[in-house]
N, C-alpha and C positions, 0 to 999 in steps of 0.2 A: 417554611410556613406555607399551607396549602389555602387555597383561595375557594371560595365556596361562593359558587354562581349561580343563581338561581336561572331557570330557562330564558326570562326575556333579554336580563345584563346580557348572558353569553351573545345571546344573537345578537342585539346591539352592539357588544362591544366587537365581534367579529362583522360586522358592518360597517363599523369607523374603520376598522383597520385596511380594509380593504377598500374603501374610498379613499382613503388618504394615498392607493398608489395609482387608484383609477383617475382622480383630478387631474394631476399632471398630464398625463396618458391625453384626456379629452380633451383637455387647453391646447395641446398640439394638434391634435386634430380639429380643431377646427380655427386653429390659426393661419394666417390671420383673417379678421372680420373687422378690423376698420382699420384704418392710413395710419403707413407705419412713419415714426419720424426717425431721422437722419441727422442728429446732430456734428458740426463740422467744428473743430474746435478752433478753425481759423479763420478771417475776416474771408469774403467773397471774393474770388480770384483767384485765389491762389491755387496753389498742387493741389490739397489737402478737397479744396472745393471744387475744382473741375475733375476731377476723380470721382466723389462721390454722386455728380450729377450728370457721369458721364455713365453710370452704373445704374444710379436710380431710373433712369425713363424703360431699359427692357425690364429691371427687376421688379418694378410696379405693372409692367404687362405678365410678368411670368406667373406673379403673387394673387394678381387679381383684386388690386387695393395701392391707392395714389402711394407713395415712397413723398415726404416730403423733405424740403431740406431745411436746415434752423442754423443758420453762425449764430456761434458764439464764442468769440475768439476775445485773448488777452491770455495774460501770464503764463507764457508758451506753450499756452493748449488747458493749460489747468483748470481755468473758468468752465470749459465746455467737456472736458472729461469729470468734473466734480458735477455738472449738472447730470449725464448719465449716471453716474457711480449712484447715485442718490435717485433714481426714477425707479418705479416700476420693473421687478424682474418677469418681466409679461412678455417679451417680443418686440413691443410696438415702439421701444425710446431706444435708439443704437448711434454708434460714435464713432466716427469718420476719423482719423487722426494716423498724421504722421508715426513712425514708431519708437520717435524721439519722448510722447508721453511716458513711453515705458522702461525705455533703455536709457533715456538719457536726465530727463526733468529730475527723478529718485537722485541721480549724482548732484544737481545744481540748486534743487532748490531742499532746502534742510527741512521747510515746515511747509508739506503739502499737504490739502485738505481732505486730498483721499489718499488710498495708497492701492494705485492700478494693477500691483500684482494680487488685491484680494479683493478689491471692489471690480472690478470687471472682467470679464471674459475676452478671449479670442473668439470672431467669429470667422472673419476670411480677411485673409490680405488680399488686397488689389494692385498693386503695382509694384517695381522697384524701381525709384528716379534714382536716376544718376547726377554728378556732380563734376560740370565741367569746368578745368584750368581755364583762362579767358582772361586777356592781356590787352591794356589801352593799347591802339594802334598803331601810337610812335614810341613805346618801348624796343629797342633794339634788337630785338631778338624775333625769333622765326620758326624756333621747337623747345622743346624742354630741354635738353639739354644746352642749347645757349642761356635761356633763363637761369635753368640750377646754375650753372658758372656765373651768371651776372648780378643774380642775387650776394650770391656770396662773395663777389669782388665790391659788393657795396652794401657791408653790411649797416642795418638802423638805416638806411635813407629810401626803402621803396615801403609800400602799406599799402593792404587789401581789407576789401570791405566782406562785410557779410548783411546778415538780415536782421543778427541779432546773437548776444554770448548765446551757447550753446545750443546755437541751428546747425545744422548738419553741414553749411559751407563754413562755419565756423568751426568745427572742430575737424574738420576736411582741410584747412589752413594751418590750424595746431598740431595737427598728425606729421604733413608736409616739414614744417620745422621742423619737428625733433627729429624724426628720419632722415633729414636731408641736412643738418644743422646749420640752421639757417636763420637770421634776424632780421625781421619784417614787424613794423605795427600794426596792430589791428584795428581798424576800424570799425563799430558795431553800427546799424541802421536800424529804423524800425518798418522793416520787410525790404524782401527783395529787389521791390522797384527803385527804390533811392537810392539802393548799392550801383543797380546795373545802370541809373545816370548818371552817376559821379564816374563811373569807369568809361564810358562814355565821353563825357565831357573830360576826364582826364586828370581829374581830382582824386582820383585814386590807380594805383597803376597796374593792379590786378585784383581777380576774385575767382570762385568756386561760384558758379553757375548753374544754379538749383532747373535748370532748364528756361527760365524765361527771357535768355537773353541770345536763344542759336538762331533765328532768322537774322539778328544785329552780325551772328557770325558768317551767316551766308551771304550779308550784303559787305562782308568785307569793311563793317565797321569794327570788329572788333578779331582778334584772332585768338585761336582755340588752338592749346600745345597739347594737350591731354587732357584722358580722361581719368576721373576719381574713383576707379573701379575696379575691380577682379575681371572685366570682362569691356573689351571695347562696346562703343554703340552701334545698334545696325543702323543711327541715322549717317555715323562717323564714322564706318568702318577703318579709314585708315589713320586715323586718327588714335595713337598709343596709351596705352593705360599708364598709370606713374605707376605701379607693378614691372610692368617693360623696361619702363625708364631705368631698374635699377630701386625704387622704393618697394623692397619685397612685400608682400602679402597686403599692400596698402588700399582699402576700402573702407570708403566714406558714402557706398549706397544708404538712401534712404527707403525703408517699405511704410507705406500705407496699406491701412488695412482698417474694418472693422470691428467694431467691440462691443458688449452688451452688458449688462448690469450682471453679477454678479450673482447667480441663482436664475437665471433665464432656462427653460425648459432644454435639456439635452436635445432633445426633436428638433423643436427649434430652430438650435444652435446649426443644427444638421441640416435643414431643409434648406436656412438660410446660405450655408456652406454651398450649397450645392448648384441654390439657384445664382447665387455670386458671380462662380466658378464657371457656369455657363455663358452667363453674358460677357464674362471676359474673355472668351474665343470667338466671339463676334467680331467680323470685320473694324466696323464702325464703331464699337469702343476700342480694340487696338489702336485703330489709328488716331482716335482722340489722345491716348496718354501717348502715344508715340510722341504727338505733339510736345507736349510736357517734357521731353527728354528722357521719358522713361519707357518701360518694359511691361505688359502685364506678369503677373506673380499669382498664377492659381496654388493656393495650401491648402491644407487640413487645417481646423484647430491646432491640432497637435503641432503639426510642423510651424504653422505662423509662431507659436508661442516659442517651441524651441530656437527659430529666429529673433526673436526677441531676446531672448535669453543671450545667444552670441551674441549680439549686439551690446547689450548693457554692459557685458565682460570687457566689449574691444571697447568702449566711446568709455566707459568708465574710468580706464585705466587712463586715455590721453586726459581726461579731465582731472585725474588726481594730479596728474604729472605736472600738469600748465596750471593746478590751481582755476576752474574755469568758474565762474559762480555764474546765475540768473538773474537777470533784467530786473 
């Protein structure tokens, strides 16, 4: 069938068509033009939020326009990753979040409200925290391998907390068992800090230590056997990986990184990548997340998501294995 166009349709209609690839194109150029927000999908304090506000102050000098930040934390990140999924694919609404929304929440919770592999984007990781072993004071033991042997000369009688089913020191705990076979209960919390004062106080006799408990390690309250990683810490250099120990390939890193609505400008995605990526080799945000226990983590797109990707594979399979469900 042949189309019969009169002179002004053709012009017109070769004028839409060719807008339709110039909009995109202008919306990144002159992105951005007002205050981008920063949604953090977890309550103030935490990794998740001193991370992105550790980024936000050069990346609103680089951008030229305030970076603000918005918790909104509950249902382990879900509330605040469904509010992006659902915003504006403009630039201006992005999401701070551990990379447990995407590798791990899809395994634990059955009925979520978005689904983060097609509602949002990768934009840049930011860090990778680590997850350190970390033993009340008067547990007998001195390294990992006295622990491994003393764990399993008593088994069912010692218990480690977390922050919560299927937080990264929580399935950093259930990794640990099945690799080491080992019987410990679990105790869940709701966040970090009530784990790390029961362990403290001695209410519980170990845990995986999302980072906010190694000053407690430096003052000799609390002792550190290992660390939950492929890779020691440069705060703990001598301090062994449970890879070392004998738990081959064993990694319970977590990455944060950001993420954007799903249909956000390619450009974008890229400028934002970039400027990311530069404030993370700034002195003074390294040593902010250093704080935190962790490492900065400059990626591409591509490569953040590809890490994601592994990740879902390894935290997937300990969760089918242990049965983990969600809060």
């Amino acid at each position: 069938m042949k189309l019969n166009l009169n002179p002004l349709r053709r012009t017109l209609l070769v004028a839409l068509v060719a807008t339709a690839g110039v909009l995109p194109a202008a919306h990144a150029q002159s992105w951005p033009s007002k205050p981008i927000k920063v949604v953090v999908n977890f309550p103030a304090g935490g990794a998740a939020d001193q991370i992105a506000r550790a980024v936000a102050q050069p990346l609103q000098e680089a951008l030229g326009q305030p970076v603000v930040i918005d918790n909104r934390g509950g249902s382990g990140g879900n509330i605040g990753g469904d509010v992006v999924a659902k915003a504006p694919a403009d630039g201006y609404t992005l999401l701070m979040s551990s990379g447990g929304m995407v590798s791990v929440n899809p395994h634990i919770y059955p009925k979520m409200p978005f689904d983060p592999a097609k509602d949002l984007v990768p934009v840049a990781s930011a860090a990778r925290v680590l997850v350190y072993l970390t033993v009340r004071p008067t547990l007998p033991v001195n390294n990992i391998k006295e622990f491994l042997a003393y764990v399993k000369a008593n088994p069912g009688k010692l218990s480690y907390g977390s922050p919560g089913n299927g937080s990264s020191p929580h399935l950093a705990g259930e990794m640990m068992k099945s690799q080491a076979g080992l019987y410990t209960v679990h105790v869940p919390y709701r966040g970090a800090a009530p784990a790390l004062q029961d362990l403290l106080a001695g209410q519980i006799d170990y845990a995986f230590d999302p980072g906010i408990g190694l000053n407690q390690v430096r003052a000799g309250k609390l002792k550190l056997l290992a660390v939950g990683s492929l890779h020691r810490s440069p705060q703990f250099p001598d301090v062994p990986t449970l890879d070392e120990a004998g738990l081959k390939g064993f990694d319970a890193d977590t990455v944060f990184g950001f993420y954007a609505p799903a249909g956000t400008p390619a450009a974008v995605i890229n400028r934002l990548n970039s400027e990311i990526n530069k404030t993370l080799s700034q002195p003074a945000v390294k040593e902010r997340i250093a704080g935190l226990g962790g490492v900065v983590l400059p990626l591409t797109p591509a490569q953040f998501n590809a890490k994601a990707a592994e990740d879902s594979k390894r935290f997937g399979a300990i969760i089918k294995e242990r049965k983990i469900v969600g809060d």
